[in-house]
N, C-alpha and C positions, 0 to 999 in steps of 0.2 A: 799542240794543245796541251796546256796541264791539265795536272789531277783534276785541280776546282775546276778546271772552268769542264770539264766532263763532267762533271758532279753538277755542274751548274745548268750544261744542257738537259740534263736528263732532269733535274728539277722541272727544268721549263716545257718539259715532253718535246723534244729534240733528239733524234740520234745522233752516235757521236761515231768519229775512227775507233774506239771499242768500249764496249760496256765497262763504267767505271765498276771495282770489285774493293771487298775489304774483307778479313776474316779478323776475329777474337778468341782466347783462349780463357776457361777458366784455369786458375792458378793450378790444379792439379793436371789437365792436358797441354799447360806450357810447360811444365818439368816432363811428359811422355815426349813430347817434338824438341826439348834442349839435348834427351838423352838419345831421340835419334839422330836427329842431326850433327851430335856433339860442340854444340855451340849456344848459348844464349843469344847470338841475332839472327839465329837462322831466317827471320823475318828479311831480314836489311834488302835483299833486291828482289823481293814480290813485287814493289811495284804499288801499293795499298794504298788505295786513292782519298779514306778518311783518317782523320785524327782530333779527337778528343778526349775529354777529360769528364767525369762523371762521381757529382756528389750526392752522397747516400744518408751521411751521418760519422763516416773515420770509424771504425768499431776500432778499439782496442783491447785485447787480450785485458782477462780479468785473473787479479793474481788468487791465488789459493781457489782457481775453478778451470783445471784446464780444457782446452776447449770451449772456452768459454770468451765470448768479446760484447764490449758495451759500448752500446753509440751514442754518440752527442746528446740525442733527444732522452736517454738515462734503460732504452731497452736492450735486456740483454737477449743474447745469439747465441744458441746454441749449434755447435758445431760439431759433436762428437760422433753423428750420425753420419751420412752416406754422403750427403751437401757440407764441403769444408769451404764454401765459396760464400757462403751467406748465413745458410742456419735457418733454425726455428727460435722462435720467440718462447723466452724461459718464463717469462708470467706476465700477462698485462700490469700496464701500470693505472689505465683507467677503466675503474670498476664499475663506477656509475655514475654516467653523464648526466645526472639529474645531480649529483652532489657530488663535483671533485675541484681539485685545487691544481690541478697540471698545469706546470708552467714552460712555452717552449724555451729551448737553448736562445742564448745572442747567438746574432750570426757571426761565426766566427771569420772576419771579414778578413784579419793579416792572412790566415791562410789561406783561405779563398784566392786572394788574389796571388801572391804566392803561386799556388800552383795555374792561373789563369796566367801569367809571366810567363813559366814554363812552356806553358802549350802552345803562347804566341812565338815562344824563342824558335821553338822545332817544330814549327808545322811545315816550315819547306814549302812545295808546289800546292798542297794537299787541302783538302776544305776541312774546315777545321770548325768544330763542335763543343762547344761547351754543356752539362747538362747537370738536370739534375732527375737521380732514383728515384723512388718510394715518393710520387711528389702529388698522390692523392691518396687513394683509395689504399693504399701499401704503405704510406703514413698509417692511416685512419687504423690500421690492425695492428700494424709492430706497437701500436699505443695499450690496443682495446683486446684483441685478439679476433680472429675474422668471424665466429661464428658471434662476437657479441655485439661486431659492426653489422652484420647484417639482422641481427633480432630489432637490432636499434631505428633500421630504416624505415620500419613499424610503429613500434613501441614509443621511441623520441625522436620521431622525424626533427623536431624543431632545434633540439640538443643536436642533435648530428651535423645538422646545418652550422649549426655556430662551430662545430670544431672543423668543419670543412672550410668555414671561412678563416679560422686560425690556421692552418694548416697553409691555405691559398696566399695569406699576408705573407706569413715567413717564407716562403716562395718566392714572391714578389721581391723581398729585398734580395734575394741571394739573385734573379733573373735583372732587378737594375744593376748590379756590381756586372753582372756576364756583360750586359751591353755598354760596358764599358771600354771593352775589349775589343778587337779586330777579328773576332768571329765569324765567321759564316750562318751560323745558325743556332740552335737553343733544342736539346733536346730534352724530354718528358719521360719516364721511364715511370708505369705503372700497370701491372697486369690488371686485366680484367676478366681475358676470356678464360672459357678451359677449353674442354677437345670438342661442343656444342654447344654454342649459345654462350651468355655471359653470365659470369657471377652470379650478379645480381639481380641480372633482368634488365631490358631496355629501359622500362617506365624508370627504376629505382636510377640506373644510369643519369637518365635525361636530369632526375632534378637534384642528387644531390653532388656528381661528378661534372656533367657539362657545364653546367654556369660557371664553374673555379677555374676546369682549363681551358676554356672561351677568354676569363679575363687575361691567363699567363698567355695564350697563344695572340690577346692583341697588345702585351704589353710586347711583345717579341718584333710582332710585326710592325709595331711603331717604328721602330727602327730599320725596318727592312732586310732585318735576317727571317730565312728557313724556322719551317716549325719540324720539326721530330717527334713522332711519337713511337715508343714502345709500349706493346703488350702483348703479348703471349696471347695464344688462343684463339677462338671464332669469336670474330667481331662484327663478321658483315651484316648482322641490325644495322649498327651506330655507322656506318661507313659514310651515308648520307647526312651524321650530324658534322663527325668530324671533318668534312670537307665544308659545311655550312661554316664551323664555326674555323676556319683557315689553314687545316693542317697541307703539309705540304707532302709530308712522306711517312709512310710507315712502315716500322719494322718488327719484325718477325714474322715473316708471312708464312706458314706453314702447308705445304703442299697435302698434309694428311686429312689437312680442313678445309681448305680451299679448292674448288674447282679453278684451275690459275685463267685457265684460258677461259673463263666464263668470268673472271674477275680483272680482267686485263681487260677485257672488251666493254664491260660496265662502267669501269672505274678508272680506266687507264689514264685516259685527258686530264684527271685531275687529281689522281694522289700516285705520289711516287713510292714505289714499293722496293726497300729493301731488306732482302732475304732471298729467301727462296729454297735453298738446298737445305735439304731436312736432316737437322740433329737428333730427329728421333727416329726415324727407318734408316733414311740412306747408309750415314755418313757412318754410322757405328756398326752394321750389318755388309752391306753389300761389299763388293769386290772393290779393287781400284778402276780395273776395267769399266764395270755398273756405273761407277759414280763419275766417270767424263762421260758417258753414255749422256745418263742424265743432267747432269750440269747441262753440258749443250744443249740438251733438247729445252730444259727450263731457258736460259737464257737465249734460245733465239724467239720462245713465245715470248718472254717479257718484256724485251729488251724490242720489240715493235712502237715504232713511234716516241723513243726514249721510254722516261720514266720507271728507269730501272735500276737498280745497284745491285750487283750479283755478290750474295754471301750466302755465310750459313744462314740458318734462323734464329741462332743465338750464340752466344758464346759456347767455342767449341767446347762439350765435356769432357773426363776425364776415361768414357769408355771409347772414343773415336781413334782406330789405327791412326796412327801416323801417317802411313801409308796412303790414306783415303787423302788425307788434305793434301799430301803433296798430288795426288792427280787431280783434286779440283783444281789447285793451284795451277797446275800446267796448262788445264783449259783457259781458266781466267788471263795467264798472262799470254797465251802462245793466240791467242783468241785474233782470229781476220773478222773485219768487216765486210 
């Protein structure tokens, strides 16, 4: 069996010969595991059943502000703080949705595809994912700033709407260029939760985020690839919309929010859950020992009936021993059925 087509069972809630598995790094804990292992591919025989490619905006360093990077869409990242992976937003660029003139980027379509070439050239055996970040709600802030996008789901429900639907167009072209490609799937990268409950709240959810990623998740499924959604946080409100409106998997499943075995038994038949091993207790805290402990014990509840990808819950960070990912690693790949 390949990677995809493990990837493919457990989409369809099928067990496989073993739980497909994947890990990521932020750029500051891939120099902690190149300096333990003394090599830049220490990756190369895991084994890592995903592969894609995920568009955010390109930031590029900004000259005379170091630390400093600016992305397509014209907001700058500040990075000089504790997050050199992404940043904080150094000042909205929309001040008031009642009177502004923001115009977004062209889709920068040579590079796009450019790196969509890439991803088809080296995906190997492996199910392979195209995506795109910040592709609602994480827009709507790098623009405005978070606490003015949520005054505004009040104050200019109507104004808000219309930048949700610009937001959802530019989207749109960059998800017809992905299905151009030999992809497997389309994934969505937008937080919503925190450590209870959402952002926003369910109601604000439903009317100004659902509609936009209902239309990306059936422009996707027109063609018959996977939906991917990331967000961070407790989400199980919406768990009954996003499966209404077609998702297929979701990632970052956080065990510190989650009752798993209460959410495998609800939800299992119908959304594919990968994550699961916590980048904020386990993996940066506990022993090597702790962390096969738990690995296994998660992956033999989830991984019931398929519908499971065993990883972290997010890109590893830069406080997680070494040490710990090489014994998840050892669970995942030495892993019997």
């Amino acid at each position: 069996m390949t990677r995809k087509e493990r990837v493919i069972k457990a989409l369809q809630h099928e067990e496989t010969d073993k739980v497909p598995y994947f890990c990521e790094f932020t750029d500051q804990a891939r120099e902690n595991m190149e300096a333990y292992f003394g090599t830049s591919s220490f990756e190369k025989d895991w084994g890592l059943h995903l592969h894609y490619t995920q568009y955010w905006g390109w930031p590029t360093e900004v000259q005379d502000q170091p630390e400093h990077f600016k992305d397509e869409f014209g907001a700058v990242w500040n990075r000089s703080g504790a997050d050199k992976d992404i940043g904080v937003i150094d000042h909205p660029l929309i001040l008031d949705l009642e009177d502004y003139h923001y115009e977004f980027p062209e889709v920068n379509e040579k590079r796009l595809r450019k790196e969509y070439e890439e991803l088809i050239a080296t995906k190997e055996d492996k199910f392979t994912i195209a995506g795109i970040g910040f592709s609602m709600f994480e827009r709507s802030w790098s623009l405005m700033g978070m606490e003015n996008v949520l005054m505004n789901m009040i104050m200019c429900p109507d104004e808000l709407e219309n930048l949700y639907d610009r937001i959802c167009d530019y989207n749109l072209k960059i998800i017809d260029i992905i299905l151009e490609y030999d992809v497997d799937g389309v994934y969505f990268g937008d937080d919503w939760g925190q450590q209870k409950g959402l952002i926003m709240g369910p109601a604000h959810w439903r009317r100004f985020i659902k509609p936009r990623m209902k239309r990306m998740y059936d422009r996707v499924k027109s063609k018959g690839k996977y939906v991917v959604q990331h967000s961070c946080g407790d989400l199980h409100e919406i768990f009954p919309d996003l499966i209404e409106i077609g998702l297929d998997c979701y990632q970052t499943f956080q065990p510190e929010i989650y009752d798993i075995t209460s959410i495998k038994k609800q939800y299992g038949k119908n959304l594919t859950i990968w994550g699961g091993i916590s980048t904020q207790q386990l993996l940066p805290y506990a022993t090597p020992d702790k962390v096969k402990e738990e690995t296994l014990r998660i992956m033999e509840i989830m991984s019931q009936g398929g519908g499971y990808i065993a990883a972290p819950t997010h890109a590893v960070p830069f406080d997680v021993p070494p040490q710990n990912i090489e014994a998840m690693m050892e669970v995942f790949i030495n892993q019997k059925h």
